[in-house]
C-alpha positions in Angstrom: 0.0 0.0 0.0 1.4 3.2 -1.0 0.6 6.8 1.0 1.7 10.4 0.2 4.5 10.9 -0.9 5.1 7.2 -2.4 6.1 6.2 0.9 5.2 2.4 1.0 3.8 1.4 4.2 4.7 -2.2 4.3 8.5 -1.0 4.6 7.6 1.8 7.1 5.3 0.4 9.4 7.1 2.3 12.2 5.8 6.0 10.5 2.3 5.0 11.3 2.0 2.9 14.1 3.1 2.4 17.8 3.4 -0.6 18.7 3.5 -1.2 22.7 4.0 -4.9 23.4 7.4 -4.5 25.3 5.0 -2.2 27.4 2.5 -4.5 27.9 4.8 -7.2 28.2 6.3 -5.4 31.4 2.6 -4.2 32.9 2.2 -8.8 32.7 5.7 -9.5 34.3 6.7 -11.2 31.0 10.7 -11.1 30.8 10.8 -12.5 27.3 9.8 -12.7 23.9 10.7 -16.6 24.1 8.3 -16.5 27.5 5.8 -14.9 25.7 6.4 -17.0 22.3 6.1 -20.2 24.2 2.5 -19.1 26.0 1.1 -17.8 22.9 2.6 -19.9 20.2 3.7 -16.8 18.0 6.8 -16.8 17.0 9.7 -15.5 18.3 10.5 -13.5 15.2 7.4 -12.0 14.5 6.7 -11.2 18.3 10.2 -9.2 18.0 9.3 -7.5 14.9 6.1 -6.0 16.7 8.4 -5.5 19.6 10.8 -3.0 17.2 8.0 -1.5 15.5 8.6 -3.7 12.3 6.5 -6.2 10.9 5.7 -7.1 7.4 2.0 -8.1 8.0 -0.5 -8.6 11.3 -2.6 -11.5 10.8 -6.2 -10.6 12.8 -5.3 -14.1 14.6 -2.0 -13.1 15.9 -3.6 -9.7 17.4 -6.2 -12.0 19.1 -4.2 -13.7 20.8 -1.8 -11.2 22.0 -4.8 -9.2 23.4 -6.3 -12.4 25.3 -3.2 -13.4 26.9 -1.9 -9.7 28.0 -5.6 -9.1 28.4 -5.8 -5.7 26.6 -7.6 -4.1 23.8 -6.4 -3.6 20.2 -5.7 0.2 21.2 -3.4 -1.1 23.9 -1.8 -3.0 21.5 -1.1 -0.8 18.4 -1.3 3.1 18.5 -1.8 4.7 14.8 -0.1 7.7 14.7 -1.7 11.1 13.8 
């Protein structure tokens, strides 16, 4: 998906979005991606990627899970910037 000024937001995701799972990893006591990988069954390298603000793609699945387990909503989650 392309946005002004030809930017392509699939290799920017971190100029639109905040994503706070090291934050709500911390608010759940979880230590670690790998602790978090191994209670969700994500993983590991796409729970880092949303940890550093850079995935490729969310799948609606993924976001469920993340949201049941550090019992949040999808706002918690991922902020869109303005």
């Amino acid at each position: 998906m392309y946005l002004e000024g030809g930017k392509n937001m699939t290799q920017f995701p971190q100029d639109y979005f905040i994503f706070k799972l090291e934050d709500l990893m911390w608010k759940n006591r979880i230590k670690s991606i790998n602790e978090l990988s191994e209670q969700t069954k994500i993983s590991r390298s796409s729970l880092t990627a949303m940890k550093n603000g850079t995935p490729k793609m969310l799948h609606l699945p993924t976001i469920y899970t993340l949201c049941r387990r550090l019992d949040c909503g999808i706002d918690d989650l991922i902020e869109i910037k303005k």
